[in-house]
C-alpha positions as semicolon CSV with decimal commas, in nm:
position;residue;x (nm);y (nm);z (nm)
1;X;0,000;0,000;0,000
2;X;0,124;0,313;-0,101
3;X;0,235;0,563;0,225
4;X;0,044;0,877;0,260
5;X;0,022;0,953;0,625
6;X;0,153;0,789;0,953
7;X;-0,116;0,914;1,131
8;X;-0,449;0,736;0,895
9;X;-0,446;0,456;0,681
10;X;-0,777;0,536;0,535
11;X;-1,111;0,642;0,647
12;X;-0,980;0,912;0,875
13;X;-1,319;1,102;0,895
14;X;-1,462;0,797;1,111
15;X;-1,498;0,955;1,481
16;X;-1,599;0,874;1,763
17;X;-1,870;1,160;1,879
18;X;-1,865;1,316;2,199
19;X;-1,984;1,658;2,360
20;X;-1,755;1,907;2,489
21;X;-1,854;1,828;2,829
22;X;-1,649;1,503;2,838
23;X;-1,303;1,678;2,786
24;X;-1,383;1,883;3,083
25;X;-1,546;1,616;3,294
26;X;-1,255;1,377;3,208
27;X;-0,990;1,643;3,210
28;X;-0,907;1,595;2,871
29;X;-0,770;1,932;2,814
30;X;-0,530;1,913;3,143
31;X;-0,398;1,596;2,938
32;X;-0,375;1,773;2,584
33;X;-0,169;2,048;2,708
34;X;0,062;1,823;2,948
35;X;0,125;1,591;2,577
36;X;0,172;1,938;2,346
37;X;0,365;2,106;2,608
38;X;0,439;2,486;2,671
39;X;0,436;2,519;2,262
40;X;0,067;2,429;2,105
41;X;0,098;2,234;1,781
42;X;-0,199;2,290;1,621
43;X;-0,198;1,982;1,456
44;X;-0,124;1,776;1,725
45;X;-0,428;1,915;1,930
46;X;-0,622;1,883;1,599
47;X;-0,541;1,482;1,600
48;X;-0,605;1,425;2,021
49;X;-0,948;1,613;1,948
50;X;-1,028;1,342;1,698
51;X;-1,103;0,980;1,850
52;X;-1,078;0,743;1,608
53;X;-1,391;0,473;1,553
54;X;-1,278;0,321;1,276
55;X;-1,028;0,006;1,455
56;X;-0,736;0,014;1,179
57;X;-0,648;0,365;1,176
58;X;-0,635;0,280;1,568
59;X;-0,438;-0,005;1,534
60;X;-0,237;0,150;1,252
61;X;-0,084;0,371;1,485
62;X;-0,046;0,154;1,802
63;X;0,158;-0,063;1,521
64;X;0,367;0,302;1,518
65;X;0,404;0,326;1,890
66;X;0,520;-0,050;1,918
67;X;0,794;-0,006;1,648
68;X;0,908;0,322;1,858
69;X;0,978;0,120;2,182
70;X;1,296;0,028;2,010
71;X;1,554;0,317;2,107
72;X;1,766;0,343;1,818
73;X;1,451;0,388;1,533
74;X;1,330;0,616;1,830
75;X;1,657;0,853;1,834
76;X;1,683;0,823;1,453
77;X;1,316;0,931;1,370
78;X;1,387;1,182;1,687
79;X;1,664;1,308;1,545
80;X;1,513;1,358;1,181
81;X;1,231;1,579;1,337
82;X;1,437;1,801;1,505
83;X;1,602;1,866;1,172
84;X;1,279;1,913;1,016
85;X;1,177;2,207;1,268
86;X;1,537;2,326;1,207
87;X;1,465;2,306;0,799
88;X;1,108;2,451;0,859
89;X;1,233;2,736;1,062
90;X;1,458;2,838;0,774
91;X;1,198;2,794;0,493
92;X;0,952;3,034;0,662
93;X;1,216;3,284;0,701
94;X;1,328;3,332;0,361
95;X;1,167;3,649;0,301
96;X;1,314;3,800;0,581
97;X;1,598;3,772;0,417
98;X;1,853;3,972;0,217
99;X;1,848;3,806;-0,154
100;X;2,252;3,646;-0,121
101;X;2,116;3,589;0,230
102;X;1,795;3,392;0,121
103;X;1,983;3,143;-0,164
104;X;2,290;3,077;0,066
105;X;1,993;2,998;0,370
106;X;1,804;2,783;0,117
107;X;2,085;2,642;-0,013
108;X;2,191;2,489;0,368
109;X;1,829;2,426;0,395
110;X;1,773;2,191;0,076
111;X;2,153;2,044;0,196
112;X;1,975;1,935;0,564
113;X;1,668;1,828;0,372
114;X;1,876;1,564;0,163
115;X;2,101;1,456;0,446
116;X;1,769;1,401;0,685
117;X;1,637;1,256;0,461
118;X;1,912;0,954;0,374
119;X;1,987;0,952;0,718
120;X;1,626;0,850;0,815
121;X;1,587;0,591;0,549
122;X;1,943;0,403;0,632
123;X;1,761;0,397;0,996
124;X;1,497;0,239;0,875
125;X;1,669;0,014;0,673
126;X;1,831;-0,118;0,994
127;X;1,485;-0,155;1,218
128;X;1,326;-0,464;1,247
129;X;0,990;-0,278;1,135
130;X;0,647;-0,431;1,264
131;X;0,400;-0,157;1,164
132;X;0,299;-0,132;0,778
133;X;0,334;0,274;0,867
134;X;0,706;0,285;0,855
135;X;0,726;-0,037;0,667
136;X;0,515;0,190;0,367
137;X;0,760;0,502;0,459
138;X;1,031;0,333;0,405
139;X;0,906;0,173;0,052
140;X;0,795;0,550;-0,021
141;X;1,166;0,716;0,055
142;X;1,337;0,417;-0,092
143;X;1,140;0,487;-0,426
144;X;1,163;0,862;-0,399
145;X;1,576;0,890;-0,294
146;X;1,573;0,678;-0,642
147;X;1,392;0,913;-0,881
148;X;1,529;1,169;-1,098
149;X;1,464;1,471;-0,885
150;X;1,590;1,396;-0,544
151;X;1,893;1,306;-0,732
152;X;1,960;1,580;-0,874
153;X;1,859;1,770;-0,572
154;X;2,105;1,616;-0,356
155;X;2,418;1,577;-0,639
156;X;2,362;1,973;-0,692
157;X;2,333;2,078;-0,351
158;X;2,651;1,904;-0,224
159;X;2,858;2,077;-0,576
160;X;2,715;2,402;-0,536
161;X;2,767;2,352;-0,096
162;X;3,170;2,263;-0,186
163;X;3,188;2,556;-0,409
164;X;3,067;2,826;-0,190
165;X;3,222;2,694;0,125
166;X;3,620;2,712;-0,059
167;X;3,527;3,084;-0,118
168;X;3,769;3,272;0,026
169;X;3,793;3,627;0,047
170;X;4,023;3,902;0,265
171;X;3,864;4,242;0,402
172;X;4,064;4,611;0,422
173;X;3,967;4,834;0,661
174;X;4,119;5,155;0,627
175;X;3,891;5,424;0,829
176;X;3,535;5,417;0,740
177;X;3,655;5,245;0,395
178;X;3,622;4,870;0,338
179;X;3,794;4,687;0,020
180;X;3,712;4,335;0,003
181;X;3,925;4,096;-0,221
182;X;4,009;3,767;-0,351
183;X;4,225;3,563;-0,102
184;X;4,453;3,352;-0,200
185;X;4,599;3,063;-0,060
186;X;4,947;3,236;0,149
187;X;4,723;3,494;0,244
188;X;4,509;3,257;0,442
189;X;4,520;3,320;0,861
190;X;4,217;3,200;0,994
191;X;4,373;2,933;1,160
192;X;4,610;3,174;1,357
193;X;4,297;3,402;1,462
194;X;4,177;3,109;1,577
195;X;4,444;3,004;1,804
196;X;4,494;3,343;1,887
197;X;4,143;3,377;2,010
198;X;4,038;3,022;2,106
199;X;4,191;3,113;2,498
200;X;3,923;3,323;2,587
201;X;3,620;3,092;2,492
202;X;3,477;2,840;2,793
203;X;3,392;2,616;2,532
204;X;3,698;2,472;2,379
205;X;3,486;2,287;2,080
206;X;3,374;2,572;1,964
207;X;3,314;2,574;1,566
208;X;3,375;2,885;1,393
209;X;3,247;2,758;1,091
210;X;2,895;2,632;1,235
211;X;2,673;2,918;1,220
212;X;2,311;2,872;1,140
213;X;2,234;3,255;1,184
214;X;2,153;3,451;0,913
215;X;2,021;3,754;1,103
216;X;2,347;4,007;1,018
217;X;2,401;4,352;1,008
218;X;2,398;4,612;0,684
219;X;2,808;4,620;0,700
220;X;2,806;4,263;0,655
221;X;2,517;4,229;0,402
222;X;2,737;4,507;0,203
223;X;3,027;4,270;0,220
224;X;2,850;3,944;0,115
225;X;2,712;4,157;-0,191
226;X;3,090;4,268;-0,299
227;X;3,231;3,915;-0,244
228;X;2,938;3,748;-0,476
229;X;3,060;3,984;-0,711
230;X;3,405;3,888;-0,665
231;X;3,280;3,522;-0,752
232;X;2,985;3,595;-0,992
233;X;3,020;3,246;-1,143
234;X;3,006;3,043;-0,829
235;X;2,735;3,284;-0,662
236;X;2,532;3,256;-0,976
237;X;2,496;2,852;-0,945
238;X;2,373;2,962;-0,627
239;X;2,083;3,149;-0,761
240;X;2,035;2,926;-1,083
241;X;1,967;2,678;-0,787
242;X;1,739;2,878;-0,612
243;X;1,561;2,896;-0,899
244;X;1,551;2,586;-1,038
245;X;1,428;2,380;-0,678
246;X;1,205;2,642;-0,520
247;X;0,956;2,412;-0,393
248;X;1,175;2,111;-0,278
249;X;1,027;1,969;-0,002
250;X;0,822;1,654;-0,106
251;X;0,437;1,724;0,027
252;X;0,465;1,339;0,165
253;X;0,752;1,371;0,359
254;X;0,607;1,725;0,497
255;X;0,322;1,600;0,602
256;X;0,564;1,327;0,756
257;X;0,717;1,597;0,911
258;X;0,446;1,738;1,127
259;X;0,247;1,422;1,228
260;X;0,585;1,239;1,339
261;X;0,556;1,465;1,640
262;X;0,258;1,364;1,754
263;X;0,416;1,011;1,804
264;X;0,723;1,153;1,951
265;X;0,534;1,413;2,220
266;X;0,320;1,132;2,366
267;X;0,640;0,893;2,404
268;X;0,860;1,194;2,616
269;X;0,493;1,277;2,784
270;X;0,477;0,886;2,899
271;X;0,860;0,894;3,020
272;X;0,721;1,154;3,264
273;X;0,535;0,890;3,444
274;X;0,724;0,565;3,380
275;X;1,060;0,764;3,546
276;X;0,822;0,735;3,876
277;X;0,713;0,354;3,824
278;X;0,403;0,384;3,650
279;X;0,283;0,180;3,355
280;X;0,169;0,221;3,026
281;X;0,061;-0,013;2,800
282;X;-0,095;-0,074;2,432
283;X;-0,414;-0,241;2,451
284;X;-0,566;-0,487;2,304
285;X;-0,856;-0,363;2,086
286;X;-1,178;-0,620;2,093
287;X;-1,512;-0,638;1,939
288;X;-1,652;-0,893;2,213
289;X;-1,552;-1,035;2,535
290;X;-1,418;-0,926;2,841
291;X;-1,364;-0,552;2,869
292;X;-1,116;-0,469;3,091
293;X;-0,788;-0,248;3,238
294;X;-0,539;-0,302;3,528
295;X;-0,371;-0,071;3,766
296;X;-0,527;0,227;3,562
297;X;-0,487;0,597;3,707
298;X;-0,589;0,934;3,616
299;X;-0,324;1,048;3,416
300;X;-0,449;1,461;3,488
301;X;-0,396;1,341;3,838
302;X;-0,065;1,191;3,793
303;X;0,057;1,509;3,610
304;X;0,035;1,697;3,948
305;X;0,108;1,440;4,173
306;X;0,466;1,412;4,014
307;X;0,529;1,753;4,035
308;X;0,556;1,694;4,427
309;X;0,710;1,333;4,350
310;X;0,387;1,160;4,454
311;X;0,236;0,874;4,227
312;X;-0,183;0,810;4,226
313;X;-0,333;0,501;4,339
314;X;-0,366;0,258;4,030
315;X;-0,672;0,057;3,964
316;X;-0,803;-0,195;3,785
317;X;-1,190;-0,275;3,632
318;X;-1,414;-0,577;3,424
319;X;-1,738;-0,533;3,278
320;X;-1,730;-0,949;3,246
321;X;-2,054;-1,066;3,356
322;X;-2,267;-0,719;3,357
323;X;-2,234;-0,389;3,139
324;X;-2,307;-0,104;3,431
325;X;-2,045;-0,087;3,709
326;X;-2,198;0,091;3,996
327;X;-1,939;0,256;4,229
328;X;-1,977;0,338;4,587
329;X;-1,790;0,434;4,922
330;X;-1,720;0,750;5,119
331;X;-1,679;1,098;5,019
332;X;-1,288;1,169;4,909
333;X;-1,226;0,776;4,875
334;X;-1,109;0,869;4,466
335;X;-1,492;0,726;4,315
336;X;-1,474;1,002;4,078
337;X;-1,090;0,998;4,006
338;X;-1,147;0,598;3,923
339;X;-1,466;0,695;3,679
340;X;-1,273;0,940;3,511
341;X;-0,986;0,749;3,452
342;X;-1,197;0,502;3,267
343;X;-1,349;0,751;3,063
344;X;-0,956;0,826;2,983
345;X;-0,833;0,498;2,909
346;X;-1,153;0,468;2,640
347;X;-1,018;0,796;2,505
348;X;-0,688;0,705;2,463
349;X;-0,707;0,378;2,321
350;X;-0,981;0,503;2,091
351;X;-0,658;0,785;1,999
352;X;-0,430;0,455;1,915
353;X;-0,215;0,558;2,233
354;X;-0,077;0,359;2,497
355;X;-0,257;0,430;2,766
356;X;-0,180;0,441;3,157
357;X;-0,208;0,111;3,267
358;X;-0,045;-0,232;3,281
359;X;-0,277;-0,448;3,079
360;X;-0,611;-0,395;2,887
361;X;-0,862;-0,492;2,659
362;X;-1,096;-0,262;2,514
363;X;-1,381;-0,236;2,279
364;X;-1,395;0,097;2,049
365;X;-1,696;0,294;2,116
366;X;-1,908;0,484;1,892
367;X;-2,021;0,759;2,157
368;X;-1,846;0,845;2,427
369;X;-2,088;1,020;2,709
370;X;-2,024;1,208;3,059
371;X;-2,290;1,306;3,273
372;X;-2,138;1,500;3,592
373;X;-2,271;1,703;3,809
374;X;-2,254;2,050;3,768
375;X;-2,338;2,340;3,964
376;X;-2,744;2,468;3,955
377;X;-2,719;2,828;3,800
378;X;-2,927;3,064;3,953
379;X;-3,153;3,171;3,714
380;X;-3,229;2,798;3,614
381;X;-3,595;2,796;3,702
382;X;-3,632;2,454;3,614
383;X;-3,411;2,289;3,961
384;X;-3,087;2,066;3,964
385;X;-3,290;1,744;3,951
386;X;-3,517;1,845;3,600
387;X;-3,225;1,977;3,445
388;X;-3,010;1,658;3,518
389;X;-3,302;1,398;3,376
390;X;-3,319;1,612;3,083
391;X;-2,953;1,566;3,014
392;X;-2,963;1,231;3,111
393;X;-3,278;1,133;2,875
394;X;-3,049;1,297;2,544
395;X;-2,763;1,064;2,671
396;X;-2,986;0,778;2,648
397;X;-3,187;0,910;2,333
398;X;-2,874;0,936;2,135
399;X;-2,649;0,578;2,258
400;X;-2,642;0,284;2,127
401;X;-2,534;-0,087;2,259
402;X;-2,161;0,007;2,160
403;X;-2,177;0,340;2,365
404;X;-1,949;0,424;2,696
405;X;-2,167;0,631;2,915
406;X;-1,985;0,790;3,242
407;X;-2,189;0,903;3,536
408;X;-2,058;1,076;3,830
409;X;-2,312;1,159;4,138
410;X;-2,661;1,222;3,995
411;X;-2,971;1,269;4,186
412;X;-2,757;1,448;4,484
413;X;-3,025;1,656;4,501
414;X;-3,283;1,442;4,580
415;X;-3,380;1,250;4,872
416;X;-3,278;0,941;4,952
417;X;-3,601;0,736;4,886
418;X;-3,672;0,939;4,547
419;X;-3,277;0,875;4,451
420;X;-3,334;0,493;4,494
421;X;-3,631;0,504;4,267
422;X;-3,526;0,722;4,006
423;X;-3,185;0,567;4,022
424;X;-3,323;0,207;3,967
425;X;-3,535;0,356;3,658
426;X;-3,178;0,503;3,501
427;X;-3,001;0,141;3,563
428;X;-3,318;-0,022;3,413
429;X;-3,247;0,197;3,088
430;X;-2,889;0,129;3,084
431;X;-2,933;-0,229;3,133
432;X;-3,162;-0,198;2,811
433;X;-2,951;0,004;2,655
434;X;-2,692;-0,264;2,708
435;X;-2,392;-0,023;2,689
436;X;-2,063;0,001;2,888
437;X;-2,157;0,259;3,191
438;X;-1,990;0,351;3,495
439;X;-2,244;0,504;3,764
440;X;-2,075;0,683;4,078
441;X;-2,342;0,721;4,338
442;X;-2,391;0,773;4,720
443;X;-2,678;0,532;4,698
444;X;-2,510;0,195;4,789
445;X;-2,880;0,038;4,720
446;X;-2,812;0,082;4,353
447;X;-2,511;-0,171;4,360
448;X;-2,780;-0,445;4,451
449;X;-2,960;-0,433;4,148
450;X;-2,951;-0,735;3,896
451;X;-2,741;-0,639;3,610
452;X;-2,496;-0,463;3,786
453;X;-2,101;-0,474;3,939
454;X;-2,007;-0,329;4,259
455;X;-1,700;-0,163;4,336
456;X;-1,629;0,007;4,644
457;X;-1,411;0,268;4,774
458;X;-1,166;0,177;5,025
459;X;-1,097;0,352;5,394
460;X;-0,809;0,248;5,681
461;X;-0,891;0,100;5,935
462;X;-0,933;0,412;6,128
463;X;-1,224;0,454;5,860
464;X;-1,115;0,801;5,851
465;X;-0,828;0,734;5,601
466;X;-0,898;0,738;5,269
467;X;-0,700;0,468;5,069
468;X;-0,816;0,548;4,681
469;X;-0,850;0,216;4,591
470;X;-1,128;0,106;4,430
471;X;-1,229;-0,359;4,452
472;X;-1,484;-0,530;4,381
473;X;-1,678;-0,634;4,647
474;X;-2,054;-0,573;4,778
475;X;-2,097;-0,214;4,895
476;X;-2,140;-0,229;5,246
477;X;-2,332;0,102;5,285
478;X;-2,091;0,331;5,497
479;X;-2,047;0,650;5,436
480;X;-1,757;0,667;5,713
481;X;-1,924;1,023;5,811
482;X;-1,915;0,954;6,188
483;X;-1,575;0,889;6,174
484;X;-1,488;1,205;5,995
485;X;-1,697;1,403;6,259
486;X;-1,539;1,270;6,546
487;X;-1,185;1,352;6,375
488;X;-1,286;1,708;6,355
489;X;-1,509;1,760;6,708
490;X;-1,797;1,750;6,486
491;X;-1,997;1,400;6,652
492;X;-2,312;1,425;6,752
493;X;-2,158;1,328;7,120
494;X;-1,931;1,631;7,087
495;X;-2,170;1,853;6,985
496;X;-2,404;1,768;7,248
497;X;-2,102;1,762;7,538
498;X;-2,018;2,133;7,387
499;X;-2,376;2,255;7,412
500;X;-2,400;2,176;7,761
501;X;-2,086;2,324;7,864
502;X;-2,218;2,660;7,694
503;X;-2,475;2,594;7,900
504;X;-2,316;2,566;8,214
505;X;-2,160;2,890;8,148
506;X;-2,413;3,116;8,061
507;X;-2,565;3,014;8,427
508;X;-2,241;3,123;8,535
């Protein structure tokens, strides 16, 4: 098959559809800007906006990631995009430049281009390639390095690079009068200068002759201009050049250029976490059977734990034997931190990234809901609990059987006894529904519904504690609160003790 991106094989308008809700309930965006970095690449947040449904495009680039475990394809296809933003960087500054300035700059750039270029493909020669991504790169540069053009390209560039680097030429200063002329080969003392000047630099490889800056003043513009004249034969293969290869860069190997980094970000945005222990892994993508991930963790989380040196609780959940997981356990005990990072982990994969995690197997959705609580604005007249039904109903209205539908504490509002009833009515409709959904709740009575798995938050055993990890196991309906209260002199036996001593006082 014949290479045209490393990010799609085909079909790359297939998405998975989601509101805007979810990248905010999920903290999606936290994650997009911890993979891009301080620098936005448009077209990197384009791609991690864009969750693939169609499974080969998703396994296409998992295929990528694999092959990229291996270091040395990693710091060759590393190194090639760093000279790409290097060659980029000088392409869109071209018209900045003086016009000797410009064809000298584009002359070094088209030099870069070809060496990159050969460089990357001998690298790829060498891999023990697994993914038909590089495997059809490396078929495309193979058959473009061969044609006519890159050829020629390359063969001129190098001639014309010799030539203008033997120029040599001597300045006269004499006032405010300068008289450049041809140099010969006795009159020839750079290396002297050198020697004479290398004492007073710290660093003692310092090249003279590696200068990448074309930024100079009007003196030395003025000189360039009298030296090409000196040399009009040698500057003007220079512009023939110019001329002749304007548009160089192959639109294949540009493309190339840009969505290589996407690969490359998330890899040095994974070493972030597996420096502190933490796993990643590729997983396995399935159109039946058990769905599942171990030792998973909020990777938004994770990004500010490690800033401290702290690592999040990992993990793991099944939806073998039932479709709805129904989590419970006391407030703080990481219930909504463990729902999110599911909703992640579907993200991800459905992204063809590795995602946090030590093993998994995962089905590709074709909706991906949220439906967390959010604050009641004032001037809703309608009331918390109306306005979350209504979003719940177009949740259910617009899934399928292969959606994933997150829920994080609904019906808060409500009392207990109307909770339980509505609740069971939303299970009954996910059961239905038969989609993958994850339902955080207070109301433990929910987990003892047919059709459902429980997984509970766990405390110490001073059942103040709150340990973050999340089993399976039969909710046993505590809420821990009493603890908490008598931790902070709020018990109902401490209040009451209190309220008598006031008592006793004011008598006084």
């Amino acid at each position: 098959m014949a290479f045209k991106s490393i990010i799609y094989i085909k079909d790359e308008n297939n998405l998975i559809s989601y509101d805007l809700d979810l990248l905010t309930d999920l903290s999606l965006n936290d994650i997009f800007k911890g993979i891009n970095g301080n620098i936005i690449d448009d077209n990197i947040d384009s791609i991690l906006h864009k969750p693939l449904k169609y499974i080969e495009n998703i396994k296409y680039r998992q295929d990528v990631f694999s092959d990229l475990m291996d270091n040395n394809l990693y710091n060759a296809v590393k190194l090639f995009s760093e000279n790409s933003d290097i060659l980029l960087y000088k392409i869109r500054g071209l018209n900045d430049l003086d016009d000797v300035q410009r064809k000298r700059c584009f002359l070094d750039s088209v030099y870069l281009y070809c060496n990159a270029i050969t460089s990357l493909l001998e690298s790829l020669k060498n891999a023990d390639l697994k993914s038909s991504g590089f495997i059809n790169l490396l078929d495309y540069l193979k058959n473009y390095t061969e044609s006519d053009f890159f050829k020629s390209l390359k063969k001129e560039s190098y001639n014309i690079e010799k030539i203008i680097s033997s120029i040599r030429y001597k300045i006269n200063i004499n006032g405010n009068k300068i008289t450049v002329k041809k140099c010969l080969n006795d009159d020839d003392f750079s290396d002297e200068i050198i020697n004479a000047f290398s004492k007073f630099l710290d660093d003692k490889n310092f090249d003279f002759n590696d200068d990448n800056s074309y930024e100079i003043g009007h003196v030395e513009a003025s000189i360039i201009v009298l030296v090409s004249r000196l040399y009009p034969d040698e500057f003007g293969l220079m512009s023939s050049f110019f001329e002749k290869y304007n548009n160089f860069i192959d639109p294949v190997i540009e493309k190339f250029m840009h969505d290589i980094k996407f690969y490359l970000k998330y890899i040095i945005y994974m070493k972030r976490f597996t420096n502190y222990g933490l796993k990643f892994c590729i997983p396995k993508i399935i159109n039946s059977g058990n769905v599942y991930a171990d030792n998973i963790y909020d990777l938004a989380l994770a990004q500010k734990l490690i800033i401290h040196g702290n690592i999040p609780v990992a993990n793991s959940f099944s939806f073998n034997d039932a479709n709805i997981l129904i989590v419970t356990g006391p407030n703080n005990g990481g219930k909504t931190t463990f729902a999110r990072s599911i909703g992640q982990v579907y993200y991800l994969s459905a992204l063809g990234l590795p995602v946090p995690g030590s093993d998994a197997a995962l089905n590709i959705p074709d909706k991906i809901f949220t439906h967390f609580e959010k604050s009641e604005a004032i001037e809703n007249p309608e009331g918390r609990l109306e306005e979350e039904l209504k979003r719940f109903k177009k949740i259910i209205d617009e899934s399928t059987d292969k959606s994933v539908i997150i829920i994080n504490e609904m019906l808060s509002s409500t009392t207990i006894m109307d909770g339980i009833e509505i609740g069971k009515k939303i299970i009954d409709l996910l059961i239905k529904r038969k989609c993958h959904s994850v339902y955080v709740t207070f109301i433990h009575e929910l987990s003892e519904l047919n059709g459902v798995k429980s997984y509970v938050a766990q405390v110490g055993n001073d059942h103040i504690k709150r340990a973050y990890k999340i089993i399976q196991e039969k909710s046993n309906g505590m809420a821990y609160a009493h603890a908490l209260a008598e931790k902070y002199g709020l018990s109902y036996e401490i209040l009451i003790k209190r309220i008598k001593n006031e008592d006793l006082s004011n008598i006084n």
